[in-house]
C-alpha positions in Angstrom: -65.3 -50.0 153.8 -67.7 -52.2 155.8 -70.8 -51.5 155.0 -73.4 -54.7 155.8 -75.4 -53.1 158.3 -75.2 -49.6 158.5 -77.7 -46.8 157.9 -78.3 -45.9 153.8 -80.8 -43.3 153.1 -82.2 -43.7 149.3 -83.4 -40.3 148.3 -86.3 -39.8 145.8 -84.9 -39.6 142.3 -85.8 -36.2 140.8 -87.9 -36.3 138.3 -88.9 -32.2 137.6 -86.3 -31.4 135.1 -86.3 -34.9 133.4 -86.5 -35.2 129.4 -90.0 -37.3 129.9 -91.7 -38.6 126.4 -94.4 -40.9 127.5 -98.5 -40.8 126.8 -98.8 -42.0 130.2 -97.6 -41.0 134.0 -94.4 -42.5 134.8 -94.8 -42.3 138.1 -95.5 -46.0 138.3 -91.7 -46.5 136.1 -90.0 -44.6 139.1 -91.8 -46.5 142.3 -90.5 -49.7 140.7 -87.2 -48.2 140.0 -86.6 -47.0 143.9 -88.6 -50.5 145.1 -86.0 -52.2 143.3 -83.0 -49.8 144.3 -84.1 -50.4 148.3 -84.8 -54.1 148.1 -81.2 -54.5 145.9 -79.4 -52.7 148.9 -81.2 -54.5 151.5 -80.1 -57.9 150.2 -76.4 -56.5 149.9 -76.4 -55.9 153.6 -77.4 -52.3 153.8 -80.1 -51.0 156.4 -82.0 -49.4 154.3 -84.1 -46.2 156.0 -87.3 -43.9 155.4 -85.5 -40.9 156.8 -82.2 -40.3 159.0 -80.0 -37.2 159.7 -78.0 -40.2 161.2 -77.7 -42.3 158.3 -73.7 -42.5 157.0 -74.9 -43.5 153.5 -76.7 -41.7 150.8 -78.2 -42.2 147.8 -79.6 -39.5 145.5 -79.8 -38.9 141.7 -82.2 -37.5 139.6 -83.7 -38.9 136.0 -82.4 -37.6 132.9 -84.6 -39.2 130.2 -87.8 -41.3 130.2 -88.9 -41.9 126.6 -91.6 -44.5 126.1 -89.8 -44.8 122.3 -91.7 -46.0 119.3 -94.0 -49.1 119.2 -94.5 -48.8 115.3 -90.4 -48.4 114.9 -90.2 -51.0 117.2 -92.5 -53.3 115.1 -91.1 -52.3 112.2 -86.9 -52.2 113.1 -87.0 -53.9 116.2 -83.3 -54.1 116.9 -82.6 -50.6 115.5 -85.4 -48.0 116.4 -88.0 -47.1 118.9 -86.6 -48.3 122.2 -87.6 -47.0 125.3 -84.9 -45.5 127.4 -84.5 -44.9 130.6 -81.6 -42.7 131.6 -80.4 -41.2 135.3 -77.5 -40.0 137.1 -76.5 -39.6 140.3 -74.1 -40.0 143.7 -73.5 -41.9 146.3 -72.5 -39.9 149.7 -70.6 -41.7 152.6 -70.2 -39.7 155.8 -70.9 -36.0 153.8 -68.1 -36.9 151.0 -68.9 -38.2 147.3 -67.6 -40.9 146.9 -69.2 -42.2 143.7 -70.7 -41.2 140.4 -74.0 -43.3 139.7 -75.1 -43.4 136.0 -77.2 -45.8 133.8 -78.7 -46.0 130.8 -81.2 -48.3 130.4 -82.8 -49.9 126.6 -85.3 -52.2 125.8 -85.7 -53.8 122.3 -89.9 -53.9 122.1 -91.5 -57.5 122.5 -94.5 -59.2 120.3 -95.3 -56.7 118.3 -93.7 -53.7 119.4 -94.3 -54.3 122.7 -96.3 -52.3 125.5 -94.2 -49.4 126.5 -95.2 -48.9 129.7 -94.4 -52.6 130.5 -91.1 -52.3 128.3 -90.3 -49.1 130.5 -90.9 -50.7 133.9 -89.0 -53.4 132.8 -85.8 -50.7 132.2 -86.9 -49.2 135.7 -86.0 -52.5 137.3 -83.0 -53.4 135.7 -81.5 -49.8 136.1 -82.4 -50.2 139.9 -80.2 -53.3 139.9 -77.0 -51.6 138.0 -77.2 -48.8 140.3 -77.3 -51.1 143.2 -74.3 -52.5 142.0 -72.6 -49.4 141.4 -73.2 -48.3 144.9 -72.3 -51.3 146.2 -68.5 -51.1 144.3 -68.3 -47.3 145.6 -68.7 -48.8 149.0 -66.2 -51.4 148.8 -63.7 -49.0 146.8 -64.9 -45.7 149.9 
C-alpha cells in the first residue's frame, strides 16, 4: 500500500489497566513514547493528525507493563536483574480492517550505578516508539 502522505491518527495508549510498578508518575514515560511514535511516522511519510473521522490509518494500543525494576539488583547483577520494562500491545487499522498486530517489549540494563529509573524508563519509552513505528510501517507495506 502507498502510504507517504495520507491521514494516520495515533490514538492515546491506554494506560488504566496497565501492570505499573514505579515510585513516580509515568505519565512523562508515555508523552515521550507517543512524541516519539508521531515524529517516527512523520519522517516515514505519514501525515500524522490530532483528530480525524477521515483519517484511513490508525494507531491504537494500550500498555501492558511499566516497571521501574530494581536499582539495587541492577547495581548488584546488572546484566541479570532489576531492569525496567516497558511492555505494550496493540493494532494498526487501515480503512476499518486490522491489518497488524503491534507488540514490544522493551529492557534496559541500569547505567552507573544502577542507573536512574525514570531516565532508564524513558529511555525504553523511546526506543519502543521507534520499533512500533517500524512495525506499522511493515503492516503498511504488507496491507
Amino acid at each position: 500500500m502507498d502510504y507517504k502522505g495520507k491521514d494516520c491518527l495515533v490514538e492515546t495508549w491506554r494506560l488504566e489497566a496497565a501492570k505499573v510498578k514505579a515510585s513516580f508518575d509515568v505519565m512523562n514515560v508515555t508523552t515521550e513514547f507517543h512524541t516519539v511514535l508521531k515524529n517516527k511516522l512523520s519522517n516515514e511519510g505519514l501525515s500524522v493528525v490530532a483528530t480525524s473521522a477521515d483519517a484511513q490509518i490508525v494507531v491504537r494500543g494500550r500498555f501492558v507493563c511499566i516497571d521501574e525494576g530494581s536499582r539495587l539488583w541492577r547495581y548488584l547483577l546488572p546484566f541479570f536483574a532489576g531492569k525496567p520494562v516497558i511492555e505494550m500491545e496493540g493494532e494498526l487499522i487501515v480503512n476499518g480492517s486490522r491489518v497488524a498486530k503491534l507488540s514490544v517489549t522493551e529492557k534496559r540494563i541500569g547505567g552507573f550505578f544502577g542507573g536512574e529509573s525514570k531516565t532508564l524508563l524513558k529511555s525504553c519509552g523511546k526506543t519502543a516508539a521507534q520499533k512500533v513505528a517500524k512495525q506499522v510501517v511493515a503492516g503498511l507495506r504488507n496491507a
